[in-house]
PDB file of N, CA, C and O in Angstrom:
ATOM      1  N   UNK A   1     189.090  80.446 223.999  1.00  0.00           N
ATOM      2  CA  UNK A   1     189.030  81.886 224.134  1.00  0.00           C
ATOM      3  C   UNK A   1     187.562  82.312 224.262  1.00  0.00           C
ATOM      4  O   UNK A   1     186.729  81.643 223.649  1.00  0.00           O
ATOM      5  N   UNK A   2     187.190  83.285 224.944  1.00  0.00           N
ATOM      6  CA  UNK A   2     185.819  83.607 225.375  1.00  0.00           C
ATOM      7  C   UNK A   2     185.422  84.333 224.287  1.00  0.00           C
ATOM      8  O   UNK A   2     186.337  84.863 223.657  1.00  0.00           O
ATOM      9  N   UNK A   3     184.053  84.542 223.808  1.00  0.00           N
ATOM     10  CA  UNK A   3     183.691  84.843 222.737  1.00  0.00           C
ATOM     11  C   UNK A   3     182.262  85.429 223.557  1.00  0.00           C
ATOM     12  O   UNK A   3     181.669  85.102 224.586  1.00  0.00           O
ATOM     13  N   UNK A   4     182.069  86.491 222.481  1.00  0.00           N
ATOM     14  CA  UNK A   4     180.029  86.864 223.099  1.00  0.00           C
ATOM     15  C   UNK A   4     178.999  85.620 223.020  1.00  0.00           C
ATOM     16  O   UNK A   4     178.100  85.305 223.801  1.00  0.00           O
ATOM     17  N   UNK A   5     179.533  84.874 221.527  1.00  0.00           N
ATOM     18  CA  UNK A   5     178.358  83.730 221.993  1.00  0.00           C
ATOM     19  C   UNK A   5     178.181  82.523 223.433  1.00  0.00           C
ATOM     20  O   UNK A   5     177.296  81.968 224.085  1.00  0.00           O
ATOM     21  N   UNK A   6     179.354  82.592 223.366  1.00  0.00           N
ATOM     22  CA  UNK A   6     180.070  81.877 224.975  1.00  0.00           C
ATOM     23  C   UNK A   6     179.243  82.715 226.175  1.00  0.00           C
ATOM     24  O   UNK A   6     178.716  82.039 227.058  1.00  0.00           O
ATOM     25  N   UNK A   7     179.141  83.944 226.213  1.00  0.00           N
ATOM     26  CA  UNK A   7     178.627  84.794 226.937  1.00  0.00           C
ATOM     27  C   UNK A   7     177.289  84.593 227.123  1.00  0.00           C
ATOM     28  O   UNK A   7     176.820  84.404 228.245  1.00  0.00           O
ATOM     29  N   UNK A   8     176.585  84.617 226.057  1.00  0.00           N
ATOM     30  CA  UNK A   8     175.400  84.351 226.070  1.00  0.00           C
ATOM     31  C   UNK A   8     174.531  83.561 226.442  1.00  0.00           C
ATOM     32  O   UNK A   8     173.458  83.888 226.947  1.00  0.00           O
ATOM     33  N   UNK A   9     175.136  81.775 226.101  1.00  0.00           N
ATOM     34  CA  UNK A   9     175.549  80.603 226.440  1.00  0.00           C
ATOM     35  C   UNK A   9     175.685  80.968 227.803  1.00  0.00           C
ATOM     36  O   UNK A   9     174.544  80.921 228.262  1.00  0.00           O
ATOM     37  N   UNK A  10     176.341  81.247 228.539  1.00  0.00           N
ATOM     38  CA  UNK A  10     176.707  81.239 229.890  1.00  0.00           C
ATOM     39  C   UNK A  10     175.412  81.898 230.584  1.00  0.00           C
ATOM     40  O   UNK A  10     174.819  81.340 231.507  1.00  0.00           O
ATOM     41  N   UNK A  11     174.985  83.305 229.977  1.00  0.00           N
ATOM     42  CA  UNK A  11     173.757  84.251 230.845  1.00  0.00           C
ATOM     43  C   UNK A  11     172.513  82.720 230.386  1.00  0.00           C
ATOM     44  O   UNK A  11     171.845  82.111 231.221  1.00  0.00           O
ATOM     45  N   UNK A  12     172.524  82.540 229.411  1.00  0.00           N
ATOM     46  CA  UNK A  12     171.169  81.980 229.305  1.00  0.00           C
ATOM     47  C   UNK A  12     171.446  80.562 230.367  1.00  0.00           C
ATOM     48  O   UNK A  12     170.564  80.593 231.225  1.00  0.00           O
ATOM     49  N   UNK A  13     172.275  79.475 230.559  1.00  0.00           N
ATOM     50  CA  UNK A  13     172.152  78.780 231.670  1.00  0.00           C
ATOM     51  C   UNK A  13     172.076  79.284 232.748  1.00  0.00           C
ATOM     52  O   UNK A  13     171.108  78.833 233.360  1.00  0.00           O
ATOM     53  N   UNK A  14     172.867  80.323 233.532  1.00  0.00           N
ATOM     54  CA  UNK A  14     172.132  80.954 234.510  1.00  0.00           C
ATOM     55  C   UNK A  14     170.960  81.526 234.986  1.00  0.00           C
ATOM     56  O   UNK A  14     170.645  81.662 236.168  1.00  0.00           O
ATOM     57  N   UNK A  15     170.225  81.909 233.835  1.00  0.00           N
ATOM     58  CA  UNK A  15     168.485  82.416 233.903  1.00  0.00           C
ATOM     59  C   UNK A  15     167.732  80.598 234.012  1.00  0.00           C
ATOM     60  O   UNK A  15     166.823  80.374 234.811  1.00  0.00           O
ATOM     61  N   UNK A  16     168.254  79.565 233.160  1.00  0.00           N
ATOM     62  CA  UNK A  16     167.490  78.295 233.005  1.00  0.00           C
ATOM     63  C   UNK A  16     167.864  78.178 234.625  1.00  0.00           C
ATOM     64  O   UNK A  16     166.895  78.590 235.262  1.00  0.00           O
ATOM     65  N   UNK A  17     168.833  77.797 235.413  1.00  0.00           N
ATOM     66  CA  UNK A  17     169.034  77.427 236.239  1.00  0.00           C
ATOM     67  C   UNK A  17     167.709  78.202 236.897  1.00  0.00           C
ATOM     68  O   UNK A  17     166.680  77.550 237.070  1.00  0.00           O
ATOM     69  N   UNK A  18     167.765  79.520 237.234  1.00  0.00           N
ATOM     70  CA  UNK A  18     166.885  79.986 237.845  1.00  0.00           C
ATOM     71  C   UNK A  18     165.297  79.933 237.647  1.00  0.00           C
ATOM     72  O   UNK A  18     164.512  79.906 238.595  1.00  0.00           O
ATOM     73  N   UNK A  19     164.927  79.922 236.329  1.00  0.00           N
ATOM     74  CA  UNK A  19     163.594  79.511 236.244  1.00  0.00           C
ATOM     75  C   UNK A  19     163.423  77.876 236.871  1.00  0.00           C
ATOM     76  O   UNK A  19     162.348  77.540 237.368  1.00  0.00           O
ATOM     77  N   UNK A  20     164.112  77.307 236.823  1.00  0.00           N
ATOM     78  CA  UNK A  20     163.812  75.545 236.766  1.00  0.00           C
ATOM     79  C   UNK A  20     164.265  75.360 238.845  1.00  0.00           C
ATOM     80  O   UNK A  20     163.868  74.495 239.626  1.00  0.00           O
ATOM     81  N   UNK A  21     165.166  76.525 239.097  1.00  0.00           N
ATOM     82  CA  UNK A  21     165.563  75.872 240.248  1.00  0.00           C
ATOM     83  C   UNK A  21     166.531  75.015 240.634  1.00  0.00           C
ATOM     84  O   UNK A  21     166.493  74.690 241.821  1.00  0.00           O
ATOM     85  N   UNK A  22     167.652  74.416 239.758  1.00  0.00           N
ATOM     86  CA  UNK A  22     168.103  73.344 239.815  1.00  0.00           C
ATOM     87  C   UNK A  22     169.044  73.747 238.949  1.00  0.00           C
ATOM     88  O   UNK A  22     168.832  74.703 238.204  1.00  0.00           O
ATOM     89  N   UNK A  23     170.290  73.012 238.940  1.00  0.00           N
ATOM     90  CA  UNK A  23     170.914  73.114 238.128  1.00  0.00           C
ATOM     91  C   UNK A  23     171.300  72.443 236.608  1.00  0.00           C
ATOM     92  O   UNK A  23     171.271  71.215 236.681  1.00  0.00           O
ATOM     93  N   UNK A  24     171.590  72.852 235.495  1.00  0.00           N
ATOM     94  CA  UNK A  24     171.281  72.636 234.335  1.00  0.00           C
ATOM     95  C   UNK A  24     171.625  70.459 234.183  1.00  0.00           C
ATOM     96  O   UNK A  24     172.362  69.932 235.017  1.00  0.00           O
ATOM     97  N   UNK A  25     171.249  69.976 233.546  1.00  0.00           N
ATOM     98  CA  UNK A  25     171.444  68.725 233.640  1.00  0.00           C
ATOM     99  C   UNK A  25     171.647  67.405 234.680  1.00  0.00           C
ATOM    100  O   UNK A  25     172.246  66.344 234.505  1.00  0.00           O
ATOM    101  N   UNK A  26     170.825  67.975 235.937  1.00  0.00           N
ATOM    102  CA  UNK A  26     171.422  67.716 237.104  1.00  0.00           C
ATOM    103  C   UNK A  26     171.097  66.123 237.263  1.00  0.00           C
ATOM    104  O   UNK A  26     171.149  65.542 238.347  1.00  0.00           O
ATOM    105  N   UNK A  27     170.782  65.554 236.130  1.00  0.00           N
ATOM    106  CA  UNK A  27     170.463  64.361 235.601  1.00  0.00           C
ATOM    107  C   UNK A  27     171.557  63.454 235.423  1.00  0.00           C
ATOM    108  O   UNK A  27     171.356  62.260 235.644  1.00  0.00           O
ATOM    109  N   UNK A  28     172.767  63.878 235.029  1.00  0.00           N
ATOM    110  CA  UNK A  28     173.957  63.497 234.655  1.00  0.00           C
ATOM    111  C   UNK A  28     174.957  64.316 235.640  1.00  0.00           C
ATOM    112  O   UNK A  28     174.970  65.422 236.180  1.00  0.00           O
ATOM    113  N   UNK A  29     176.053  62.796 235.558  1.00  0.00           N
ATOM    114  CA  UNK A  29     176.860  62.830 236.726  1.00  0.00           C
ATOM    115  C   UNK A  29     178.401  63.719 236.398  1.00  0.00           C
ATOM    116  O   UNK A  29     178.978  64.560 237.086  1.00  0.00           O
ATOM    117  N   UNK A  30     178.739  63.149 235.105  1.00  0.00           N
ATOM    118  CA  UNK A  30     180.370  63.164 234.551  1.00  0.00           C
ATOM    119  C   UNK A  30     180.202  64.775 233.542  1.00  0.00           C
ATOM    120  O   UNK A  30     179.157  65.019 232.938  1.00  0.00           O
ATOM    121  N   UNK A  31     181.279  65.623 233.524  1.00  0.00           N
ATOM    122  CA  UNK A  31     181.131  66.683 232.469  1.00  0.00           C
ATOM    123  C   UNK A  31     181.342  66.264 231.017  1.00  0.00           C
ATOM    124  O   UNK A  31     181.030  67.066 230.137  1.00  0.00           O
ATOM    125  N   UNK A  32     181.886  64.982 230.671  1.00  0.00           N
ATOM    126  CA  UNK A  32     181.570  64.524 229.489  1.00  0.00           C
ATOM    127  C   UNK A  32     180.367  64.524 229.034  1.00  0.00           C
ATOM    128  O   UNK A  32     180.034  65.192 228.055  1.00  0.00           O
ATOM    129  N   UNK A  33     179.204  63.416 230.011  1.00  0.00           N
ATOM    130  CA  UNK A  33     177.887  62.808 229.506  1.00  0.00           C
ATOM    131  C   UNK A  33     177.285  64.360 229.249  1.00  0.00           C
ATOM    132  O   UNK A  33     176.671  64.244 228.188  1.00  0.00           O
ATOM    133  N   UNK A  34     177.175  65.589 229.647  1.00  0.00           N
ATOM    134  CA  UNK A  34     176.781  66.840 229.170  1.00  0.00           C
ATOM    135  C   UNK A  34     176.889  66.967 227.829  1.00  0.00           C
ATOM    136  O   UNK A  34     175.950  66.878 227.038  1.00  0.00           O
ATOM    137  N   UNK A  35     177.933  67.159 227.581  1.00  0.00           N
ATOM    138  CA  UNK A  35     178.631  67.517 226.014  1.00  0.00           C
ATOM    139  C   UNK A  35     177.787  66.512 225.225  1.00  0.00           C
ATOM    140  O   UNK A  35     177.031  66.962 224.364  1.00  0.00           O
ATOM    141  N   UNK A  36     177.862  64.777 225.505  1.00  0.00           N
ATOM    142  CA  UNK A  36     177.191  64.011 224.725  1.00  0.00           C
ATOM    143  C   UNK A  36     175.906  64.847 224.747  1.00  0.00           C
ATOM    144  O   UNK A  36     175.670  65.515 223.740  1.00  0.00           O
ATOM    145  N   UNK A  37     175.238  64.879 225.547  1.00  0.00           N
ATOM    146  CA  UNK A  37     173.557  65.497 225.377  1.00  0.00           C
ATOM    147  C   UNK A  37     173.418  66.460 224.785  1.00  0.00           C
ATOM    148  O   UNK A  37     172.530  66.589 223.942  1.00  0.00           O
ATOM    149  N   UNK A  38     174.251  67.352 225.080  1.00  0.00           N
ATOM    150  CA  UNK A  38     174.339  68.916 224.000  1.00  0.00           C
ATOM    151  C   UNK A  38     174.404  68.393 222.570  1.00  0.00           C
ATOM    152  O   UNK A  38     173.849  68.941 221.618  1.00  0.00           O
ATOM    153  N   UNK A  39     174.968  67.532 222.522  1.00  0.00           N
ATOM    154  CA  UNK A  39     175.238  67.055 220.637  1.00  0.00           C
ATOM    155  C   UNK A  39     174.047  66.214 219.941  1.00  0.00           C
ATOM    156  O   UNK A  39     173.630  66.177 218.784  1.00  0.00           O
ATOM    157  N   UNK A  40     173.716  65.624 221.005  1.00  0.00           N
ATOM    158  CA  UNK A  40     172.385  64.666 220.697  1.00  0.00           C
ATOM    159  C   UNK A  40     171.463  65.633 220.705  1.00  0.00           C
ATOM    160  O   UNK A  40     170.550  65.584 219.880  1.00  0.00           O
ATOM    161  N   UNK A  41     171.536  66.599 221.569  1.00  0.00           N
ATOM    162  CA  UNK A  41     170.273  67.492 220.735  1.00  0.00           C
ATOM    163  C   UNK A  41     169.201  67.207 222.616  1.00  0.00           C
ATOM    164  O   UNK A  41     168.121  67.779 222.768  1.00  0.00           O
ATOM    165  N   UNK A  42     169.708  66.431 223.574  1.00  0.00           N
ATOM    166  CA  UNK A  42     168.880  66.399 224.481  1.00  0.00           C
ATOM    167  C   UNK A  42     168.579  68.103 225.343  1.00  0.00           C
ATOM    168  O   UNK A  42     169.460  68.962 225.376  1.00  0.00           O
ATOM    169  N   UNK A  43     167.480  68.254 225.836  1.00  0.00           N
ATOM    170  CA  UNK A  43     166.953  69.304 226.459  1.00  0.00           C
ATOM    171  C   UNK A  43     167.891  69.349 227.907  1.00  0.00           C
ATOM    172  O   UNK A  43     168.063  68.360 228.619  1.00  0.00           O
ATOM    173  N   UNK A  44     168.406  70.594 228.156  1.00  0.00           N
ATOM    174  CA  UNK A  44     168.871  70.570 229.733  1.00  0.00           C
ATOM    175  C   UNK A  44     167.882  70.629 230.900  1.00  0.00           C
ATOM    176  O   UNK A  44     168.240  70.711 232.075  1.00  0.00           O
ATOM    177  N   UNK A  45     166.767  70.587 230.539  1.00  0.00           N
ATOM    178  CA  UNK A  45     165.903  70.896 231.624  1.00  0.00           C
ATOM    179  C   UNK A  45     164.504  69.989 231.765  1.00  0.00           C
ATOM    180  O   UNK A  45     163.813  70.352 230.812  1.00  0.00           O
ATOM    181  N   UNK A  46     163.921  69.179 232.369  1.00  0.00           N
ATOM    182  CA  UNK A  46     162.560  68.451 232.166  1.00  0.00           C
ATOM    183  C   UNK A  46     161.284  68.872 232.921  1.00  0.00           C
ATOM    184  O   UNK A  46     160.232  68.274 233.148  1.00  0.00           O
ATOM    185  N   UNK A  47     161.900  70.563 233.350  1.00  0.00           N
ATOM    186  CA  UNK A  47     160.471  70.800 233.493  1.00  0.00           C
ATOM    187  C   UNK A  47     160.766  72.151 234.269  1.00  0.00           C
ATOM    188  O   UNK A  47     161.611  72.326 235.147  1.00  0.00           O
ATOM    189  N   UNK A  48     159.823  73.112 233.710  1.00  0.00           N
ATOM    190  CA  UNK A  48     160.179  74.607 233.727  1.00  0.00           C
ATOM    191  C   UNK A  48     158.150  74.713 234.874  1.00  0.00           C
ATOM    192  O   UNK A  48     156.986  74.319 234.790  1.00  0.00           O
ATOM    193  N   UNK A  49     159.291  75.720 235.971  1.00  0.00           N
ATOM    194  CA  UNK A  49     157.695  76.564 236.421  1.00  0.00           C
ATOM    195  C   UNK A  49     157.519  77.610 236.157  1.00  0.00           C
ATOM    196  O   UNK A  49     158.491  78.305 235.861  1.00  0.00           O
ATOM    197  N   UNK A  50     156.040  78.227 236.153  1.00  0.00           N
ATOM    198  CA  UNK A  50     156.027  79.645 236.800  1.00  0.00           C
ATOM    199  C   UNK A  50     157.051  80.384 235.803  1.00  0.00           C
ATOM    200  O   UNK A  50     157.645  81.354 236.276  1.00  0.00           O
ATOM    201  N   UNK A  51     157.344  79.990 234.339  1.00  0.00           N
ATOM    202  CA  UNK A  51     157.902  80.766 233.248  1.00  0.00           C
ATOM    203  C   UNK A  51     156.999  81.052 232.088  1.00  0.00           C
ATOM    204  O   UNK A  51     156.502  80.187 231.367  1.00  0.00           O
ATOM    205  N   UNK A  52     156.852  82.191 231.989  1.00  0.00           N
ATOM    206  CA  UNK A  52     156.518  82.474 230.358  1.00  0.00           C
ATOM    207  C   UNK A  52     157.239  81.562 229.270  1.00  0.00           C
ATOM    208  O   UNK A  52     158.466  81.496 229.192  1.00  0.00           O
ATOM    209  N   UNK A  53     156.314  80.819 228.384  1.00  0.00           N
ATOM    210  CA  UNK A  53     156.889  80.530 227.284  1.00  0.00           C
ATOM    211  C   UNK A  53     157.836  81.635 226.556  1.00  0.00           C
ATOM    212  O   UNK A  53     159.028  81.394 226.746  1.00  0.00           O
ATOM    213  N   UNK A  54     157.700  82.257 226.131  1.00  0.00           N
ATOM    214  CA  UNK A  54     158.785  83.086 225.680  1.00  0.00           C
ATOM    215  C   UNK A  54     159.952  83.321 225.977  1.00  0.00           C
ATOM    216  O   UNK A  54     160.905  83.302 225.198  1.00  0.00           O
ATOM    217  N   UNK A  55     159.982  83.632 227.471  1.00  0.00           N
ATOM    218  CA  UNK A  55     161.477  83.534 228.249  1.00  0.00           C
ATOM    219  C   UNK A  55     161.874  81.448 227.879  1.00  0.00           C
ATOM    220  O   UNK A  55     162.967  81.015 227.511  1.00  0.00           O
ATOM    221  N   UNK A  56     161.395  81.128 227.978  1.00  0.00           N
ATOM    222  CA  UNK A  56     161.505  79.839 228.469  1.00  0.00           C
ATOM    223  C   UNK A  56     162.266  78.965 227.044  1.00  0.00           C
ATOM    224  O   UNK A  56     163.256  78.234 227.047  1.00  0.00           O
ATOM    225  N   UNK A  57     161.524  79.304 226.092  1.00  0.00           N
ATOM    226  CA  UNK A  57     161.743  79.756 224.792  1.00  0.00           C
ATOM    227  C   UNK A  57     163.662  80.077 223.757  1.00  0.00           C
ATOM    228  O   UNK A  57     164.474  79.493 223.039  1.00  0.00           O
ATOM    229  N   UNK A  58     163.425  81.283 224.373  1.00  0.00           N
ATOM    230  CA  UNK A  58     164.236  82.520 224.428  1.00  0.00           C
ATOM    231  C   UNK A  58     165.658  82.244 224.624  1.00  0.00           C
ATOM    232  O   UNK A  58     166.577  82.462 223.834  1.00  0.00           O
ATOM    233  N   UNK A  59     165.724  81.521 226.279  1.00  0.00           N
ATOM    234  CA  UNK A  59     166.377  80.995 226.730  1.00  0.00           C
ATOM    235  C   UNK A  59     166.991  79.534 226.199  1.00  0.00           C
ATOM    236  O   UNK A  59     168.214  79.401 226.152  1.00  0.00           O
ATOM    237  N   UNK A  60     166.174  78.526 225.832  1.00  0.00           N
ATOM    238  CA  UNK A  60     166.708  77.806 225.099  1.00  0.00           C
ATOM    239  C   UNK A  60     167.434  77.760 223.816  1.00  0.00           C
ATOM    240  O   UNK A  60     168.136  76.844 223.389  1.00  0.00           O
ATOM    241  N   UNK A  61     167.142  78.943 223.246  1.00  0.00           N
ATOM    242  CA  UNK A  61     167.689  79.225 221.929  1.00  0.00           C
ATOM    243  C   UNK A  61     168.879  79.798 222.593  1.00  0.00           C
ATOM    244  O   UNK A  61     169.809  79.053 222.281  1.00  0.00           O
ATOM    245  N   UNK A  62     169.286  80.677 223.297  1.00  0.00           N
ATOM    246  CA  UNK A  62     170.542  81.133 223.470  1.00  0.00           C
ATOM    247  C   UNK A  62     171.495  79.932 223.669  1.00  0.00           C
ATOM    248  O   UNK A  62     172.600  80.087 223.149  1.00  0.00           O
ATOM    249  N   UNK A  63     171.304  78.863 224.266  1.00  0.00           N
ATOM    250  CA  UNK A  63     171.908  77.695 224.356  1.00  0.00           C
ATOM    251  C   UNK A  63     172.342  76.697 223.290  1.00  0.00           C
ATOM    252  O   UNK A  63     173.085  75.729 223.454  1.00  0.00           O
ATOM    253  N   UNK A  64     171.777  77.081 222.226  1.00  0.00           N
ATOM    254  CA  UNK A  64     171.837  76.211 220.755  1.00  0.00           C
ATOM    255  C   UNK A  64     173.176  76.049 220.676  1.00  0.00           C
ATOM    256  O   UNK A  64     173.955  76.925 221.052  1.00  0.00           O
ATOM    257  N   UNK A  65     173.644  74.629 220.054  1.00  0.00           N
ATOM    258  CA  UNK A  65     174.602  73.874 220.325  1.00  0.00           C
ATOM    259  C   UNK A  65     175.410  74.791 218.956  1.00  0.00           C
ATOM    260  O   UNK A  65     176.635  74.688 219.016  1.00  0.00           O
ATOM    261  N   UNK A  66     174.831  75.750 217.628  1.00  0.00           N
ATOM    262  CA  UNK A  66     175.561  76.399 216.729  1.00  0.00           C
ATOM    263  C   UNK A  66     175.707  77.447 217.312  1.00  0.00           C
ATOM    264  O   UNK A  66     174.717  78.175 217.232  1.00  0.00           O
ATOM    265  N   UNK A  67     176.670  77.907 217.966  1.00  0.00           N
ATOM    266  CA  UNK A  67     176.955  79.485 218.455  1.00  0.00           C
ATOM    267  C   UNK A  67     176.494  80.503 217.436  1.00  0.00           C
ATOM    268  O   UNK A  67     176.467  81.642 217.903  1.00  0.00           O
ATOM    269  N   UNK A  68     176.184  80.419 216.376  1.00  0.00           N
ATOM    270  CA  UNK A  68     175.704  81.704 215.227  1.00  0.00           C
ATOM    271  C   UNK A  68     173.937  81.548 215.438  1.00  0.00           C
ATOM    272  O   UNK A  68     173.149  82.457 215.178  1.00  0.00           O
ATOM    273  N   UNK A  69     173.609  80.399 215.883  1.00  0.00           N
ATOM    274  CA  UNK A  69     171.846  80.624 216.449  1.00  0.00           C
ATOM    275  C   UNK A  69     171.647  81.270 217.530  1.00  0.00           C
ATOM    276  O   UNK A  69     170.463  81.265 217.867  1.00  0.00           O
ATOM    277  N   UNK A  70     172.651  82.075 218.514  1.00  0.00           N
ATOM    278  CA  UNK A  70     172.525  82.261 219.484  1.00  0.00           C
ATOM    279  C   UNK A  70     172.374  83.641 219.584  1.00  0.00           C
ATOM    280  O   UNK A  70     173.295  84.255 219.044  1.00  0.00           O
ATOM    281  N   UNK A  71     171.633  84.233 220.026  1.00  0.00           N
ATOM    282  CA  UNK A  71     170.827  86.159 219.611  1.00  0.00           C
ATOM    283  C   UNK A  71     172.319  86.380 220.122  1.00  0.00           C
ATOM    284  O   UNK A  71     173.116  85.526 220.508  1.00  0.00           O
ATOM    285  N   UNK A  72     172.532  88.205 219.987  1.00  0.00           N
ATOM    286  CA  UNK A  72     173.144  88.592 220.336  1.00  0.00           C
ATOM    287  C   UNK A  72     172.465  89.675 221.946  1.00  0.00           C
ATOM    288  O   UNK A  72     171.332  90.120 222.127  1.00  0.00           O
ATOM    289  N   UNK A  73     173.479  89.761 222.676  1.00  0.00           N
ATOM    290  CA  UNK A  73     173.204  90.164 223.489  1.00  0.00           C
ATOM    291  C   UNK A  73     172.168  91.870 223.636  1.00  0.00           C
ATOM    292  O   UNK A  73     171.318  92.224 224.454  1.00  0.00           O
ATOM    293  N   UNK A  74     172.599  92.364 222.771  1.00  0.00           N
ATOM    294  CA  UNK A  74     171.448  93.627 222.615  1.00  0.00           C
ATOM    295  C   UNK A  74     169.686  92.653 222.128  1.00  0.00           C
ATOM    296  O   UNK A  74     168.658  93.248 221.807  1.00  0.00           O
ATOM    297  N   UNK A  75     169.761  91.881 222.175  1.00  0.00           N
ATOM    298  CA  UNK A  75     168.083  91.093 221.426  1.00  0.00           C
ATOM    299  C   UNK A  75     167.645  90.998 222.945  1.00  0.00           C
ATOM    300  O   UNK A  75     166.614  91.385 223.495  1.00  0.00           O
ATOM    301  N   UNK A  76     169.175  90.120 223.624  1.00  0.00           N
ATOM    302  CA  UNK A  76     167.963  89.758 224.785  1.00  0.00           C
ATOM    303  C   UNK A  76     167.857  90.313 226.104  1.00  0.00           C
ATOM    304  O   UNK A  76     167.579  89.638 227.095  1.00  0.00           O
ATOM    305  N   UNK A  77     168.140  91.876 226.112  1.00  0.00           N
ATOM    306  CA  UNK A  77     168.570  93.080 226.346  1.00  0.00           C
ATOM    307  C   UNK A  77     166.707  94.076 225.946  1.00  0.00           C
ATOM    308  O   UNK A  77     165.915  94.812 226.535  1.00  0.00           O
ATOM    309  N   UNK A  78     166.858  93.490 224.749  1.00  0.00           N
ATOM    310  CA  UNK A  78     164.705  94.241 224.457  1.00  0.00           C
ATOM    311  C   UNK A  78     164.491  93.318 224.635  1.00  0.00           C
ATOM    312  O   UNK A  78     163.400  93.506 225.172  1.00  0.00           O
ATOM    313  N   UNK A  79     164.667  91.907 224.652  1.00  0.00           N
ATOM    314  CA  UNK A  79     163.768  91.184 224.637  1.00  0.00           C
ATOM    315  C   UNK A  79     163.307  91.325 226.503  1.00  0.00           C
ATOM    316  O   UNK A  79     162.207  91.049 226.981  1.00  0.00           O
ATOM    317  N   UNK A  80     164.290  91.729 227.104  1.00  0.00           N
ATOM    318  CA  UNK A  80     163.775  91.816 228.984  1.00  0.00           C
ATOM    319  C   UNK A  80     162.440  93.038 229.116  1.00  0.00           C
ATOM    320  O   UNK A  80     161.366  93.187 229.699  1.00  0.00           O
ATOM    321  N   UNK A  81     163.345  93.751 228.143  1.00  0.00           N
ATOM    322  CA  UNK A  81     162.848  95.349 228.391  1.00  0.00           C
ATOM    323  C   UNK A  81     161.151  95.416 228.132  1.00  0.00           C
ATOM    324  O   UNK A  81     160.352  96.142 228.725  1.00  0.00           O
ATOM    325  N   UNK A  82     160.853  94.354 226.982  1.00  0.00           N
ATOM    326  CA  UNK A  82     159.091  94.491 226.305  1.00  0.00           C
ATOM    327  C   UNK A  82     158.814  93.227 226.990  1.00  0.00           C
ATOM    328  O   UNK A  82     157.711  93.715 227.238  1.00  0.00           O
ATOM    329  N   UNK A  83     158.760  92.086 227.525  1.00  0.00           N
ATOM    330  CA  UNK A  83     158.116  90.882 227.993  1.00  0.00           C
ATOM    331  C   UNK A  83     158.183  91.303 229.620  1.00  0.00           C
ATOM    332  O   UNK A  83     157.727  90.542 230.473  1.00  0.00           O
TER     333      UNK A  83
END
């Protein structure tokens, strides 16, 4: 069932995709080996351009594998509005 943190999760891989260019894990072939990396704690991305640390940041935290680490959507809503 879809949930806001799911939501969030979802906006923040779409912004990674776009800062990086590429799509999230494009390292791995199978939608399993993903899930393994999400649990191991591996990074979806090996190399960010032309991003502010903060977004870059920001964005990775919305992705955190505990859905309750993940801001809520009004945070990253100011967080566009002041950076």
């Amino acid at each position: 069932m879809p949930t806001k943190a799911a939501n969030v999760y979802s906006y923040s891989c779409i912004m990674l995709q776009l800062f990086c260019g590429h799509v999230l894990y494009v390292w791995l072939t199978q939608a399993y080996h993903i899930i393994e990396a999400r649990v191991a704690g591996t990074k979806p991305f090996r190399q960010f351009t032309d991003v502010k640390y903060v977004h870059k940041e920001y964005s990775l935290k919305c992705i955190s594998v505990k859905s309750g680490d993940r801001p809520v959507a009004s945070a990253i809503v100011e967080l566009l509005r002041t950076k």
